[in-house]
C-alpha positions in Angstrom: 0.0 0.0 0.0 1.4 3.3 -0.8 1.3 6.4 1.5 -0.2 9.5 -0.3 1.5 12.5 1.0 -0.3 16.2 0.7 1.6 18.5 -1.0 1.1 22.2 0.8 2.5 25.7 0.2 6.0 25.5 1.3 5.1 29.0 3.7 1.7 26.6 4.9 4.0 24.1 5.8 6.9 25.4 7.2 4.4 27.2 9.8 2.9 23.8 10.5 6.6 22.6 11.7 7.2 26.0 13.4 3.3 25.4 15.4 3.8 22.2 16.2 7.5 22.3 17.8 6.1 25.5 19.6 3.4 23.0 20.9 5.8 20.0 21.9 7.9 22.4 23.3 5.1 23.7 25.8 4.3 20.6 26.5 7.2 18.6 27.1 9.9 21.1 27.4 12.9 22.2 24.9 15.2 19.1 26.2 12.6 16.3 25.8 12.1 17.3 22.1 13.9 16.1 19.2 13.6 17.2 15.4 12.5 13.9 14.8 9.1 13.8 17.2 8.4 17.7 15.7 8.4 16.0 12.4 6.3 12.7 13.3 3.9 14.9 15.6 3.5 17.6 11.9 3.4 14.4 9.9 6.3 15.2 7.6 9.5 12.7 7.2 12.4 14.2 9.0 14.1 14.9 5.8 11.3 17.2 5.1 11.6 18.9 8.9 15.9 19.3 8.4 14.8 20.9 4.5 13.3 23.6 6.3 15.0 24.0 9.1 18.2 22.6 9.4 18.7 22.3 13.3 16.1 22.4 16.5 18.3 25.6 17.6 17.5 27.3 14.2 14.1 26.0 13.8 13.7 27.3 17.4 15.2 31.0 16.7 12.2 30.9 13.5 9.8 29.9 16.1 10.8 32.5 18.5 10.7 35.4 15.9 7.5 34.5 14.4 6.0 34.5 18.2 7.8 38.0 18.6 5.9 39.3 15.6 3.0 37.5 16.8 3.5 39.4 20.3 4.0 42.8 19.0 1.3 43.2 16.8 -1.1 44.9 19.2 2.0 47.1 20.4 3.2 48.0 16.9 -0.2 49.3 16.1 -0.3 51.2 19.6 3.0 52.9 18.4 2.2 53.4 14.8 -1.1 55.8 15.7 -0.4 59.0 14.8 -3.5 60.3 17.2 -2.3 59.2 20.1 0.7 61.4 22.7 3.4 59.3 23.4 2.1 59.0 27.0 -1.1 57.6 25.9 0.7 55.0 24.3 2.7 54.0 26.7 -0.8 53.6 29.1 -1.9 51.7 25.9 1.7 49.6 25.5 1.3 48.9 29.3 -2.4 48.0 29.0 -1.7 45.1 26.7 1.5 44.0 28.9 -1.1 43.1 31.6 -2.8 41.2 28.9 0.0 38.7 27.7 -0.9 35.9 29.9 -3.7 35.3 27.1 -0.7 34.6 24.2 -0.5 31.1 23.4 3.1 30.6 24.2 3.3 32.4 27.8 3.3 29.7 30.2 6.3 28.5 27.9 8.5 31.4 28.4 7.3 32.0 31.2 7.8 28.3 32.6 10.4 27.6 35.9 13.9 27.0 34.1 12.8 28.8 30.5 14.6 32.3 32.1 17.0 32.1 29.0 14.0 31.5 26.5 12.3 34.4 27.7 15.1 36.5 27.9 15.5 35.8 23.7 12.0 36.7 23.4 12.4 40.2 24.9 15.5 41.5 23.1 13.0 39.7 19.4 10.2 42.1 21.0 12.6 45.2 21.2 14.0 45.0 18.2 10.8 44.8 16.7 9.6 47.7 18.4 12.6 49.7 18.2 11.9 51.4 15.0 8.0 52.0 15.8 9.5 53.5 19.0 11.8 55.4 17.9 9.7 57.2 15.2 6.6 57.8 18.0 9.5 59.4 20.0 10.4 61.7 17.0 6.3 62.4 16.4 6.1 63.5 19.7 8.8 65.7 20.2 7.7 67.2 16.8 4.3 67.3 18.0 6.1 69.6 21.0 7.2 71.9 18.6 11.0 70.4 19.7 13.4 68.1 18.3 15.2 65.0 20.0 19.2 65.8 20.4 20.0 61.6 20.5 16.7 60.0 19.5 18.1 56.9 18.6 20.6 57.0 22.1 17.3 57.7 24.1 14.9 54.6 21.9 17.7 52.1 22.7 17.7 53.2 26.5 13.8 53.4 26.8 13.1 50.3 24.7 16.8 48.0 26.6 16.6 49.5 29.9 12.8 48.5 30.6 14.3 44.7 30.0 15.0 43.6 33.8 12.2 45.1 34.7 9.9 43.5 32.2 11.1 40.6 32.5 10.7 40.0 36.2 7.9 37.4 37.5 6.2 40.5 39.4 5.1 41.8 35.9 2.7 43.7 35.3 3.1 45.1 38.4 1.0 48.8 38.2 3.5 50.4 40.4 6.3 49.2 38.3 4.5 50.1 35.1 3.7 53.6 36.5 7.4 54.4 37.8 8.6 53.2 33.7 6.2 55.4 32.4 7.3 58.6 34.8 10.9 57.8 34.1 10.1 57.5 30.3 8.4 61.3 30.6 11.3 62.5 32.3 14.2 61.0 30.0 12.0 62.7 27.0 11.8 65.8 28.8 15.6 66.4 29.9 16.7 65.3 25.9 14.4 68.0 24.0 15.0 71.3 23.1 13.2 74.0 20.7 12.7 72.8 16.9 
């Protein structure tokens, strides 16, 4: 008897693999998984699973990214909207931080022994929002009738230095969230100065 295999859209495909070692890795943990049950559990041959992605690290890193831009649509959006100050998006940007427990991979990164995981995830998230930040910055200093004097010095400080904070286990902590978004004001404050 011979198998008939169903030929898919290589893109289809390749994010069936990246799903289901997302899954596996959930449920079983990074360690326990092998390229080989990621390709029995998407029902492709192992040959097929290496053709796309060549090691679990690397298939791992494409999982990871397309999770990030997964993550950051809602944020992206928040920073792309020209109506909104740049302190109303951070109380939007914070908003949806308190609502990342509802993202399908959370408990993952977010697991006992995953720190490292998670830690890859938030410098994927900020550089992803690095340019949608840093062009909301310059918006709202022109929107000041002022110009930034380092924007891209203060973007990498807001968007880096937020990332121990973030990424602690107390997050969202309101206090925390409020105390970021005072320090942000300030830091955009003191780096101004008349257009």
């Amino acid at each position: 008897m011979q198998v008939v295999r169903t030929v898919k859209d290589p893109e289809e495909r390749r994010l069936e693999i990246l799903d289901t070692a997302m899954r596996l890795f959930m449920e079983r943990g990074y360690d326990a998984v092998s390229m080989r049950d990621i390709a029995r559990a998407a029902d492709v041959t192992p040959g097929l699973a290496y053709h796309y992605f060549d090691s679990k690290q690397k298939l791992f890193a494409a999982a990871l990214e397309a999770y990030a831009a997964e993550c950051t649509e809602e944020f992206l959006h928040i920073l792309d909207d020209g109506q909104l100050t740049l302190a109303d998006k951070m109380d939007a940007l914070f908003a949806a931080v308190a609502d990342e427990e509802g993202l399908r991979y959370h408990d993952f990164f977010h697991a006992e022994g995953n720190r490292a995981f998670h830690e890859q995830l938030s410098f994927a998230l900020c550089e992803r929002m690095y340019p949608h930040l840093l062009a909301a910055v310059k918006a709202e200093a022109r929107r000041r009738g002022a110009v930034v004097r380092d924007p891209e010095v203060l973007v990498n400080f807001i968007t880096y230095g937020q990332l121990g904070l973030m990424s602690d286990r107390s997050m969202p902590d309101p206090r925390k969230l409020e105390l970021i978004r005072n320090y942000v004001e300030v830091l955009m404050e003191s780096q101004t100065e008349p257009a």
